[in-house]
DSSP file (Angstrom, degrees, kcal/mol; ACC not computed):
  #  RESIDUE AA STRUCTURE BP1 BP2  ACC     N-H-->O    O-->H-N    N-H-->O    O-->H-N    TCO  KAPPA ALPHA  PHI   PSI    X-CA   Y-CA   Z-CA
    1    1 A X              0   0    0      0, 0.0     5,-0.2     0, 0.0     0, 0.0   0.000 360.0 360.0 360.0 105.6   86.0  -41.9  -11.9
    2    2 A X    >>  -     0   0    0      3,-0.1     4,-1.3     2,-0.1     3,-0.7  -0.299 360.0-105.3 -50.4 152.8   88.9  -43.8  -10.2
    3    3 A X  H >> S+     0   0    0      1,-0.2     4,-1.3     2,-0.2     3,-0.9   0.896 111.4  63.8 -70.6 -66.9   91.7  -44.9  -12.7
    4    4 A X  H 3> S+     0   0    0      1,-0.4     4,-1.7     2,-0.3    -1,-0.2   0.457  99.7  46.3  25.2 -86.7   90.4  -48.6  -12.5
    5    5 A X  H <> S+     0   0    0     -3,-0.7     4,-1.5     1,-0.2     3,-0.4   0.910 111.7  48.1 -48.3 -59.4   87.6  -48.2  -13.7
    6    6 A X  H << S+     0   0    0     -4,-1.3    -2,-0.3    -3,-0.9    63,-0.2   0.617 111.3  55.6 -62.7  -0.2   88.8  -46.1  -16.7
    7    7 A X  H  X S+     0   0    0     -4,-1.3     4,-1.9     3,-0.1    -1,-0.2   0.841 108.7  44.9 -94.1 -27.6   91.5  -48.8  -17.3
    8    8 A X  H  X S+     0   0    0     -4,-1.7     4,-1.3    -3,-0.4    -2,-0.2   0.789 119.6  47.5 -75.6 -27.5   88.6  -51.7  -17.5
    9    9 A X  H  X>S+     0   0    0     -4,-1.5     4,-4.0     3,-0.2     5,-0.7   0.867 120.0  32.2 -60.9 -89.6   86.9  -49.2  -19.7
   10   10 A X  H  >5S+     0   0    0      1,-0.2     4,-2.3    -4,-0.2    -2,-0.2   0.819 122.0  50.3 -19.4 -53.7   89.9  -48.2  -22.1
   11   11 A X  H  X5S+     0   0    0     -4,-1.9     4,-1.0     1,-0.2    -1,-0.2   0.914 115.2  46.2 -80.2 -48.0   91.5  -52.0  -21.8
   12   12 A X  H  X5S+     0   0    0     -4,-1.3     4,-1.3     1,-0.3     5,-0.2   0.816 114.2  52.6 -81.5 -30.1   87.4  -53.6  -22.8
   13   13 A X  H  X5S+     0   0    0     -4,-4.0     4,-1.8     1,-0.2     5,-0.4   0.825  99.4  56.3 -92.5   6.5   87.2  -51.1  -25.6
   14   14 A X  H  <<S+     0   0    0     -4,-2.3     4,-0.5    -5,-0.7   120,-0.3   0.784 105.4  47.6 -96.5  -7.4   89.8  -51.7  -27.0
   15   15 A X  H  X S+     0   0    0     -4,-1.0     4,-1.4     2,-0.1    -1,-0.2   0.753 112.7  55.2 -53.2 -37.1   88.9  -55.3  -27.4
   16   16 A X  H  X S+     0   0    0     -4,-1.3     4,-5.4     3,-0.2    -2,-0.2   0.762 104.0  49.9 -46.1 -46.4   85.7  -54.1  -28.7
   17   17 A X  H  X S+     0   0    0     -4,-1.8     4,-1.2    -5,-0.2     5,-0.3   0.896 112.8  46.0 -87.8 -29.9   87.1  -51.8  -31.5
   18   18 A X  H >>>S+     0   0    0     -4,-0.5     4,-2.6    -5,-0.4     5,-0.6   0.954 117.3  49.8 -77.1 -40.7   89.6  -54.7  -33.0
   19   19 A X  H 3X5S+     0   0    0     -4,-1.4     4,-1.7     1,-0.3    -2,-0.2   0.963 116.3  43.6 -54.4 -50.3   86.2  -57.2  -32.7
   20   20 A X  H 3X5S+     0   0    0     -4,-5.4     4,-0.8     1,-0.2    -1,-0.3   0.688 116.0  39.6 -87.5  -8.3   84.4  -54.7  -34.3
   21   21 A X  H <X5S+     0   0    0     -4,-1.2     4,-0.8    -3,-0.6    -1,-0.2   0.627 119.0  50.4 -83.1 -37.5   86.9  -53.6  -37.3
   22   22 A X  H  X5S+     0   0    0     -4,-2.6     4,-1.9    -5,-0.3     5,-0.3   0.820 100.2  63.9 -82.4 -37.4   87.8  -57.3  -37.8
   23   23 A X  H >X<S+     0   0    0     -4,-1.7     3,-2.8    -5,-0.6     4,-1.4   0.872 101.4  56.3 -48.0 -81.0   83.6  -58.2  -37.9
   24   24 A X  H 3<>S+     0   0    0     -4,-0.8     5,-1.0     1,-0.3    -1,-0.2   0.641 115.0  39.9 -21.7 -48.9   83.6  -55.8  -41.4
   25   25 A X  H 3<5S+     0   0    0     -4,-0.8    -1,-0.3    -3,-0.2    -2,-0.2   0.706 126.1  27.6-106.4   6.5   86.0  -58.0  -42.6
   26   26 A X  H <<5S+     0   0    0     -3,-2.8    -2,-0.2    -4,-1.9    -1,-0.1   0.495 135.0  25.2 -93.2 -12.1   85.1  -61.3  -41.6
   27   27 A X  T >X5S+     0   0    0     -4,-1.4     3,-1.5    -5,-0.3     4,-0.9   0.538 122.9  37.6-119.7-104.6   81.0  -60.7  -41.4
   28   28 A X  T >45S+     0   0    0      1,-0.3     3,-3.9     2,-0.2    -3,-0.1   0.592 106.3  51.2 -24.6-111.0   80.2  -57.9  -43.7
   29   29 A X  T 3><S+     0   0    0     -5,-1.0     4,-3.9     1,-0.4    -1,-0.3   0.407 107.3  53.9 -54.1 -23.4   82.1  -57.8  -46.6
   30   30 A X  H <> S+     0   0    0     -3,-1.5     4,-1.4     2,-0.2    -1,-0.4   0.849 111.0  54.7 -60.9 -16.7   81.2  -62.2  -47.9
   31   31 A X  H XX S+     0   0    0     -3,-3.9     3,-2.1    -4,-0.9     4,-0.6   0.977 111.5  40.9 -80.4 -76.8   77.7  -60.8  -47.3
   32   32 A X  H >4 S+     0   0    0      1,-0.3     3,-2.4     2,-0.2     8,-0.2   0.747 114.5  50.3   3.7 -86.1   79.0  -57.8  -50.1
   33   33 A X  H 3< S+     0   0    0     -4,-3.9    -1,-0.3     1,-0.3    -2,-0.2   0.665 111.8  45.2 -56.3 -31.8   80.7  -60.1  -52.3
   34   34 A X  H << S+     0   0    0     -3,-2.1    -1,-0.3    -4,-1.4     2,-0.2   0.388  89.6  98.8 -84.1   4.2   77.5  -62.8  -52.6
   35   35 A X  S << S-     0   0    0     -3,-2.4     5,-0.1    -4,-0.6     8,-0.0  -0.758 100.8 -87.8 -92.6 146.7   74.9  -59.9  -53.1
   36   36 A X    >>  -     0   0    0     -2,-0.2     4,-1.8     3,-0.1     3,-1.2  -0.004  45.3-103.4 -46.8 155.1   74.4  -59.7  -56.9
   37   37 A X  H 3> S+     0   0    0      1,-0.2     4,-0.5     2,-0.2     3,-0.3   0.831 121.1  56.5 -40.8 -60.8   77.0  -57.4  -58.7
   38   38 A X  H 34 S+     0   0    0      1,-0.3     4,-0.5     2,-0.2    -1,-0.2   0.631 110.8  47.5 -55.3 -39.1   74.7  -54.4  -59.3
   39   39 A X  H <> S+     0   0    0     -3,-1.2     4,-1.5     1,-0.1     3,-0.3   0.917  91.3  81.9 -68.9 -60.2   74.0  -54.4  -55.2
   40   40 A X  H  X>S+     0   0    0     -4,-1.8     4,-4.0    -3,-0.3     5,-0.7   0.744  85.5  48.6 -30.2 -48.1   77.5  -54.6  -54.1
   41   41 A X  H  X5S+     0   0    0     -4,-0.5     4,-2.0     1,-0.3     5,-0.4   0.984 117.1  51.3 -78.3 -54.6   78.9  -50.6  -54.3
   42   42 A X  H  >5S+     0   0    0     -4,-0.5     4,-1.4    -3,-0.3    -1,-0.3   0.767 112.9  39.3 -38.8 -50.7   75.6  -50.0  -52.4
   43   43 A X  H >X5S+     0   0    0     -4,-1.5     4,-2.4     1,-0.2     3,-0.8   0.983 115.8  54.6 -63.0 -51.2   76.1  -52.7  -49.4
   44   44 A X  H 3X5S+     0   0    0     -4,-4.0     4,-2.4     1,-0.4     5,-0.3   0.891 111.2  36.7 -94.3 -17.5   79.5  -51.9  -49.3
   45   45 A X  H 3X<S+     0   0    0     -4,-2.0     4,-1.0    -5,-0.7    -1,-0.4   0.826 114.9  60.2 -97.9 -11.4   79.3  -47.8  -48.7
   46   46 A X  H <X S+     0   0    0     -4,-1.4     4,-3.1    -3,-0.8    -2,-0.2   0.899 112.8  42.3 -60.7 -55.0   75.9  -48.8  -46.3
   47   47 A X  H  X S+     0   0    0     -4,-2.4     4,-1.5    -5,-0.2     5,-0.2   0.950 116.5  45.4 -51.6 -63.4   78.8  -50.8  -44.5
   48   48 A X  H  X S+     0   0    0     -4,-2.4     4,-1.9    -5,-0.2     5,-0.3   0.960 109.4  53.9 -22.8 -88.9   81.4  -47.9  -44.7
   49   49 A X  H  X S+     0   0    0     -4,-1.0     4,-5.7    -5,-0.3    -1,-0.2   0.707 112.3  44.1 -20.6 -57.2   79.0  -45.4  -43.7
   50   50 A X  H >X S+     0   0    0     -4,-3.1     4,-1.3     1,-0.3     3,-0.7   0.969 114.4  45.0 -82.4 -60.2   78.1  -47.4  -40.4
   51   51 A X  H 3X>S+     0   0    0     -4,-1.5     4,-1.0     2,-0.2     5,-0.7   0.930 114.4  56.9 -34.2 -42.4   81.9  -48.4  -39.2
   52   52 A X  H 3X5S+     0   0    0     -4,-1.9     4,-0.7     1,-0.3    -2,-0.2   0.982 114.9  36.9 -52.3 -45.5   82.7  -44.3  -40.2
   53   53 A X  H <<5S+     0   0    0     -4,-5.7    -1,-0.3    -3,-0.7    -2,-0.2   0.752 127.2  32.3 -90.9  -6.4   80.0  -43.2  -37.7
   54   54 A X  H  X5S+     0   0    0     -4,-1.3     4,-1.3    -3,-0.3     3,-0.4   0.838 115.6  52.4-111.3 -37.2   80.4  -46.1  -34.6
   55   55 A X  H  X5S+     0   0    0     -4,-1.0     4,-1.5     1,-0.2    -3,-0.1   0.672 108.7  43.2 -79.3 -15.1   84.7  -46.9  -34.7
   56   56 A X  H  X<S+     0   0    0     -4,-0.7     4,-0.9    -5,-0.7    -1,-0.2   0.650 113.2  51.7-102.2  12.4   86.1  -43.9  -34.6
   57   57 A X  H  > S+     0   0    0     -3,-0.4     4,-0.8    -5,-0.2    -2,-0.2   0.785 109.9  46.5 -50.5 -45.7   84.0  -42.9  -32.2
   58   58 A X  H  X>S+     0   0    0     -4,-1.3     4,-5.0     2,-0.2     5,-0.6   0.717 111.0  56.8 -75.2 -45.1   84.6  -45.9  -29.9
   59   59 A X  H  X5S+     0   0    0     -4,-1.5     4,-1.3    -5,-0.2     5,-0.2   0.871 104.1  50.0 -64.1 -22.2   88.2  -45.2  -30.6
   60   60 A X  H  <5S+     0   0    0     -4,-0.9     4,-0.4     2,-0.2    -2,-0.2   0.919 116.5  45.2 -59.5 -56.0   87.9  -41.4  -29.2
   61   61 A X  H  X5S+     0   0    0     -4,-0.8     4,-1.7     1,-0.2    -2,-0.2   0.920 117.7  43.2 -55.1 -54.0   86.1  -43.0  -25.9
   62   62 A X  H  X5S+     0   0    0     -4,-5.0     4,-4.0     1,-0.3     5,-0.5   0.944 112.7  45.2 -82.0 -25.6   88.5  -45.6  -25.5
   63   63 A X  H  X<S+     0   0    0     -4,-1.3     4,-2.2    -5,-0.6     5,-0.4   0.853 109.9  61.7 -69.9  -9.2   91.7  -43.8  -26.1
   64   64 A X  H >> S+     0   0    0     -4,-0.4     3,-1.9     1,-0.2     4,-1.0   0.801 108.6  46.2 -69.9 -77.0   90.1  -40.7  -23.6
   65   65 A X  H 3X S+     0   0    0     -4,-1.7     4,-2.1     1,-0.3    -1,-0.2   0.658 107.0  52.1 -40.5 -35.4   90.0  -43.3  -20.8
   66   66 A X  H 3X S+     0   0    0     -4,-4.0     4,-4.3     2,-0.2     5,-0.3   0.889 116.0  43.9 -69.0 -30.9   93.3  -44.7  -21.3
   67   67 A X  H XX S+     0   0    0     -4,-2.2     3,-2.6    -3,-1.9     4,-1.7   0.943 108.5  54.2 -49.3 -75.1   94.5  -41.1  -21.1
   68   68 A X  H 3X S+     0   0    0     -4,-1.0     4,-2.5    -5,-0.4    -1,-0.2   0.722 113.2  48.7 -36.5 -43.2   92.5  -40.3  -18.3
   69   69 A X  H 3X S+     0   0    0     -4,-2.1     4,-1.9    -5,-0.3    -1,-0.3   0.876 111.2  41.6 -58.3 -42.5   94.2  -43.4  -16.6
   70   70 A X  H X< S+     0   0    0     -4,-4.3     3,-1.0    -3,-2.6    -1,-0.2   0.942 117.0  56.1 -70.5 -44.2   97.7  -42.9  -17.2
   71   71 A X  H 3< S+     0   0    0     -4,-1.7    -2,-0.2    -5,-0.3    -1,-0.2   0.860 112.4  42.3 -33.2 -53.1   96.7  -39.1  -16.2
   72   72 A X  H 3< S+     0   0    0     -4,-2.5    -1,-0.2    -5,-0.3   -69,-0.2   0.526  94.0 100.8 -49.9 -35.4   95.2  -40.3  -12.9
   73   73 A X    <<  -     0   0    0     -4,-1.9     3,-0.0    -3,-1.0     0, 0.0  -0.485  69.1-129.5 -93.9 177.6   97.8  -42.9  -11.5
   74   74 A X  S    S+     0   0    0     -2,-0.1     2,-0.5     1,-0.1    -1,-0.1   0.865  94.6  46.0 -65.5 -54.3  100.2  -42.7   -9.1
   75   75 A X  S    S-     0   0    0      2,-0.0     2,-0.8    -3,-0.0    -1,-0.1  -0.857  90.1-118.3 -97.2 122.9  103.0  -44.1  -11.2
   76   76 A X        -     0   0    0     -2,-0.5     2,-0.8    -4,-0.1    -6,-0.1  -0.673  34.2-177.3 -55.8  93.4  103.3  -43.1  -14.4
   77   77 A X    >>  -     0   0    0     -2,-0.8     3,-1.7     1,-0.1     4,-0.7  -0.767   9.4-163.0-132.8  92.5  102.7  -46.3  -16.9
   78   78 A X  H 3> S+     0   0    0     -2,-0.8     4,-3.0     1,-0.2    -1,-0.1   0.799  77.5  81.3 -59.2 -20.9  103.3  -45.4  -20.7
   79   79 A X  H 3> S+     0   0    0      1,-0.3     4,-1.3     2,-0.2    -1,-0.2   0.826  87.1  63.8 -71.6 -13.2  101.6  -48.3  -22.2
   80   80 A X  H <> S+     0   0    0     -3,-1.7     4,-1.3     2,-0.2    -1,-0.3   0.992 103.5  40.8 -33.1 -71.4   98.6  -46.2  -21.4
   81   81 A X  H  X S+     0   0    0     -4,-0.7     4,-2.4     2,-0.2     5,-0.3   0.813 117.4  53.5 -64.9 -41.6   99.6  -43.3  -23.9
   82   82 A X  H >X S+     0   0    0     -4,-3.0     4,-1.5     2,-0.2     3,-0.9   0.853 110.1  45.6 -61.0 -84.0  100.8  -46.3  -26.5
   83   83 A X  H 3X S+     0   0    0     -4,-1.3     4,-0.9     1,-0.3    -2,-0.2   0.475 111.2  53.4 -13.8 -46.4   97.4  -48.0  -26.2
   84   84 A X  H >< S+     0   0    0     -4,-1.3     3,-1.6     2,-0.2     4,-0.3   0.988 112.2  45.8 -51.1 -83.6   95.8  -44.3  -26.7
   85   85 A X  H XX S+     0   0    0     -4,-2.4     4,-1.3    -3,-0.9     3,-1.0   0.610 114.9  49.8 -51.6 -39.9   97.9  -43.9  -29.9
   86   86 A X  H 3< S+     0   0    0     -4,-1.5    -1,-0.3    -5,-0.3     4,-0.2   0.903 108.9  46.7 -81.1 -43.7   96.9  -47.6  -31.2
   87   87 A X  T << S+     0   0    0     -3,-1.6    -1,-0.3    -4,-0.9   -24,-0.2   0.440 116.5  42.1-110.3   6.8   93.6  -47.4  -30.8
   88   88 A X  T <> S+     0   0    0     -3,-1.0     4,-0.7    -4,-0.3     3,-0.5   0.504  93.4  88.9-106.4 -25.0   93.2  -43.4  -32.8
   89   89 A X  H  X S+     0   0    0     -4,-1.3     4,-1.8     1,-0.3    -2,-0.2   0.675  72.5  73.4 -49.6 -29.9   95.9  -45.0  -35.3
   90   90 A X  H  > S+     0   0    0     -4,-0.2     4,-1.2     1,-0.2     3,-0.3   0.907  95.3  47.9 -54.6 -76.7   92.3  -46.3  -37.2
   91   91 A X  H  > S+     0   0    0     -3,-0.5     4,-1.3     1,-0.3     5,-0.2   0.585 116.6  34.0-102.6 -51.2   91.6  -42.9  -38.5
   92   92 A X  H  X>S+     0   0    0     -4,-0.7     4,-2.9     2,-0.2     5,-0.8   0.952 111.2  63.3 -70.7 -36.1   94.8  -41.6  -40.0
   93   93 A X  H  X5S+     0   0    0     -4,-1.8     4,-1.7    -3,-0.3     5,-0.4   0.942 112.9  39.9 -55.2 -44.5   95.7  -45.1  -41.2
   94   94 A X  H  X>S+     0   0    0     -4,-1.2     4,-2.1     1,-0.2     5,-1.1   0.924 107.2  57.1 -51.2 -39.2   92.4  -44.8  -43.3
   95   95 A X  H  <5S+     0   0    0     -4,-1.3     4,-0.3    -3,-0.2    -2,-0.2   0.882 121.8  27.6 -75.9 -37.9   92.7  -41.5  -44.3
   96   96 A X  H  <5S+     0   0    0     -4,-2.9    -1,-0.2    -5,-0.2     4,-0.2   0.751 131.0  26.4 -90.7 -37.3   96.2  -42.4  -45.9
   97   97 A X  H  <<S+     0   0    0     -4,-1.7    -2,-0.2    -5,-0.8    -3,-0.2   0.778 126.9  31.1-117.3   0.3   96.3  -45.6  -46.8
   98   98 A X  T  X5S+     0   0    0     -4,-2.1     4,-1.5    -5,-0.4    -3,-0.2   0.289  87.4  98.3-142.4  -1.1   92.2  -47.0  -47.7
   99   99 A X  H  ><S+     0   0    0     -5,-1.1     4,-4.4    -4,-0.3     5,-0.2   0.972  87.8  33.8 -24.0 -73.5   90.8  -43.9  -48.8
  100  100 A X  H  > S+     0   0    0      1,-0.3     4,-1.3     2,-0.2    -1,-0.2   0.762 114.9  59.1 -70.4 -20.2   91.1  -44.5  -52.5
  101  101 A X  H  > S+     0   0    0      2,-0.2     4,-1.6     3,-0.1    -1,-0.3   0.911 108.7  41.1 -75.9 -52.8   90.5  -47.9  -52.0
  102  102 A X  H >X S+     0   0    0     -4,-1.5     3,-2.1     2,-0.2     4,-0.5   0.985 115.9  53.4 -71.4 -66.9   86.8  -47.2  -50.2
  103  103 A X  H >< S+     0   0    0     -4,-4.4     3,-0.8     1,-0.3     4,-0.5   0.774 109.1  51.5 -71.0 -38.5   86.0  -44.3  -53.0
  104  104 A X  H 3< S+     0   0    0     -4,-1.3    -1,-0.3     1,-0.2    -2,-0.2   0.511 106.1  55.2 -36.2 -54.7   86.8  -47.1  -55.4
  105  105 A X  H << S+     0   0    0     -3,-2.1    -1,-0.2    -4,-1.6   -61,-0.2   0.148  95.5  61.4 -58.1 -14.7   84.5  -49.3  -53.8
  106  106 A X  S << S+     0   0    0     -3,-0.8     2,-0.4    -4,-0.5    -2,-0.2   0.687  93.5  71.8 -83.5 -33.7   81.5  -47.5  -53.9
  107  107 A X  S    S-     0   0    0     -4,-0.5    -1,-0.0   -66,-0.1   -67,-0.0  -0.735  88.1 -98.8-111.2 149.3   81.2  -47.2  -57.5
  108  108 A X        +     0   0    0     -2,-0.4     2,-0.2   -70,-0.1    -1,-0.1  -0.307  58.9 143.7 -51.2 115.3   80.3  -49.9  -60.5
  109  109 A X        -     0   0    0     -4,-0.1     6,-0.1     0, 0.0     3,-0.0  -0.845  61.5-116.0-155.1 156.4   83.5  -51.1  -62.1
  110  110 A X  S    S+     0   0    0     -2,-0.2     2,-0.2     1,-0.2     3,-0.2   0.337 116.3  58.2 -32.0 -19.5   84.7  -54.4  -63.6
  111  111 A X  S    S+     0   0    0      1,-0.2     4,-0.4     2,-0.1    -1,-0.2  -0.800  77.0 117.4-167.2  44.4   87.5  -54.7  -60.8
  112  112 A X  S  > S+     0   0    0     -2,-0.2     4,-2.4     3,-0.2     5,-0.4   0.799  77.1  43.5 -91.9 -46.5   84.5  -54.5  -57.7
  113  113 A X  H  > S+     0   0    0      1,-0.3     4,-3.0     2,-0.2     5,-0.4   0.971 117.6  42.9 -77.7 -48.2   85.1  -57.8  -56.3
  114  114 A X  H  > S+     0   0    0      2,-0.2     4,-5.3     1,-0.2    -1,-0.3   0.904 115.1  55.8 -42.8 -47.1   89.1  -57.5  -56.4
  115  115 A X  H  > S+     0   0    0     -4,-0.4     4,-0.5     1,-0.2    -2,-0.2   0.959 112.3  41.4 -47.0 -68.8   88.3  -53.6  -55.0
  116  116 A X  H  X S+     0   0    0     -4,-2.4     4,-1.6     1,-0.2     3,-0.3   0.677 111.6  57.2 -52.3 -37.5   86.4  -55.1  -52.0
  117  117 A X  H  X S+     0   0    0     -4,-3.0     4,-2.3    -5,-0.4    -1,-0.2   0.935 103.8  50.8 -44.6 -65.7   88.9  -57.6  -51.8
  118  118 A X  H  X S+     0   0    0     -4,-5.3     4,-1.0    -5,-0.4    -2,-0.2   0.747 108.2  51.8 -43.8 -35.5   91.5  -55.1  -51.3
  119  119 A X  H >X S+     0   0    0     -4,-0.5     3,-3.1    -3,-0.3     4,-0.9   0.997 106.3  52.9 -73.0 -65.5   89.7  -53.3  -48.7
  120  120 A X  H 3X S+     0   0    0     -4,-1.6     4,-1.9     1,-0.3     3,-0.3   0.670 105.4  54.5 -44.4 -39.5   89.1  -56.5  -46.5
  121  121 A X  H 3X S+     0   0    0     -4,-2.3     4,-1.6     2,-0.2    -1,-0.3   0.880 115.7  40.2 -82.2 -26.4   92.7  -57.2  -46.7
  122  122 A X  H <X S+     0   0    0     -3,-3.1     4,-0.7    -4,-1.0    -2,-0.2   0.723 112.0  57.3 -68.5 -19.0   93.4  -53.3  -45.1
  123  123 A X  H >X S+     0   0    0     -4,-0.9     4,-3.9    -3,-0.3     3,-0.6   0.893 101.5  49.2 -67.8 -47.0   90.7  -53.7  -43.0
  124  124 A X  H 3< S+     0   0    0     -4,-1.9    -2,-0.2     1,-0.3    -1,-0.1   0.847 112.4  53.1 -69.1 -29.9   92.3  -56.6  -41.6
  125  125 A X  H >< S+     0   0    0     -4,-1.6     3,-1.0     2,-0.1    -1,-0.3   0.866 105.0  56.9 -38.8 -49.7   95.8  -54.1  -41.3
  126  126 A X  H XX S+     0   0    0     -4,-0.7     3,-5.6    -3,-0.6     4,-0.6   0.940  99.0  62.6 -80.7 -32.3   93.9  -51.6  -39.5
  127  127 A X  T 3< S+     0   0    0     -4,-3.9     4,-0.5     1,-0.3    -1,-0.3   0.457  82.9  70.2 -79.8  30.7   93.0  -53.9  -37.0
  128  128 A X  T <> S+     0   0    0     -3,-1.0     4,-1.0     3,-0.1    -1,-0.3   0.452  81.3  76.5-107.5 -12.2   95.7  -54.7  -35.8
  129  129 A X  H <> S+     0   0    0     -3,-5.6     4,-0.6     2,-0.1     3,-0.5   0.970 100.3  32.9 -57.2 -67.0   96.3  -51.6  -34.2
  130  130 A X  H >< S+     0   0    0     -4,-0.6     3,-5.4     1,-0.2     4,-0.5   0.878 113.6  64.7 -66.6 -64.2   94.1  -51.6  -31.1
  131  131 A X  H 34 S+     0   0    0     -4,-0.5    -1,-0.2     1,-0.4    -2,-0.1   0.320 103.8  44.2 -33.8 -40.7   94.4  -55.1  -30.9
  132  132 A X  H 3< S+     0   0    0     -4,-1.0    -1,-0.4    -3,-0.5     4,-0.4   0.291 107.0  54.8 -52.1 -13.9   97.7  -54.6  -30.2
  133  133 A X  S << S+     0   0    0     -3,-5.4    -2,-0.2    -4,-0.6   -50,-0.2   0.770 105.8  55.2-103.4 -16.4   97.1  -52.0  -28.1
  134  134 A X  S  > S+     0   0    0     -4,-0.5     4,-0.7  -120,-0.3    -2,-0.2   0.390 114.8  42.6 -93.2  12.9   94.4  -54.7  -25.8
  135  135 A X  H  > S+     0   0    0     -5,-0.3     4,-2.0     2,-0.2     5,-0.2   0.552 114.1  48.7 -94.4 -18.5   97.3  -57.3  -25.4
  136  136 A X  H  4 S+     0   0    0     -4,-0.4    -2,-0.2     2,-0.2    -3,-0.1   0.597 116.7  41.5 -74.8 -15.3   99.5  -54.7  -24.7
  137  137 A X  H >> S+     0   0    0      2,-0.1     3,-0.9     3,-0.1     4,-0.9   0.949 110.1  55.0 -91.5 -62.5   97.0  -53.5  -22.3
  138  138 A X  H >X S+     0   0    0     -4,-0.7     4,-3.2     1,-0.3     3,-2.5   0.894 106.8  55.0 -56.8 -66.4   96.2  -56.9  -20.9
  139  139 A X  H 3< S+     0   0    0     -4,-2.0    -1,-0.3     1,-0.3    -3,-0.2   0.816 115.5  40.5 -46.6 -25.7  100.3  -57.4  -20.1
  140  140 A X  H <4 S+     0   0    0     -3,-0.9    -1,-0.3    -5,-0.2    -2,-0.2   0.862 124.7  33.5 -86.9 -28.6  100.3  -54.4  -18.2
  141  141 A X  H <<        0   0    0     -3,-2.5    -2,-0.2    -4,-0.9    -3,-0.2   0.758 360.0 360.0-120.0 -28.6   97.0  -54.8  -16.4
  142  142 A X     <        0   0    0     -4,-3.2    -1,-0.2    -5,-0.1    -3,-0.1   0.129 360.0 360.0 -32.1 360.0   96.9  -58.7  -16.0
């Protein structure tokens, strides 16, 4: 696959993965918060579940292609390798810092809507990694 191509791949998903990590917290989670209490820890770990299994997946795809790109040209262009970094940065940034917050969120307590709250505002953290990493892609590749 000529580097091109894997740079219009890499560059689109990683527009893709901030649209879709920013959807959860602009589409999903009012949905959450207006389903009666008793519903909520249920929507919200159906919602977990499905970002766990499609974004870091998409972030695995996209960050391979930016590799494969910087691997591939002629001139060696680090904002590839950043971009790579940015856009796997979802996975530990959960694992550390929105864990307890998502276990939290699954389960019936007084302190749901604030919990859910809490996530949406980390969700809205995470995404700001690839996103940063497609304008940072887009300045390089523009």
């Amino acid at each position: 696959m000529p580097s091109s191509i894997a740079t219009l791949l890499g560059t689109a998903g990683l527009g893709l993965l901030s649209s879709g990590v920013l959807s959860f917290s602009f589409f999903c989670t009012p949905i959450v918060l207006t389903a009666p209490p008793e519903l909520q820890p249920v929507l919200f770990k159906r919602m977990y579940t499905l970002g766990r299994a499609t974004m870091p997946v998409l972030g695995v795809a996209t960050a391979s292609a930016l590799v494969y790109s910087y691997a591939t040209s002629v001139i060696k262009e680090p904002h590839y390798l950043y971009s790579a970094g940015l856009a796997l940065a979802i996975v530990p940034f959960t694992l550390l810092f929105m864990m307890p917050t998502v276990r939290a969120c699954q389960e019936q307590r007084p302190d749901l809507e604030s919990c859910i709250k809490r996530w949406t505002n980390l969700n809205l953290i995470r995404s700001a990694f690839p996103l940063a990493a497609f304008v940072l892609n887009l300045i390089f590749v523009v």
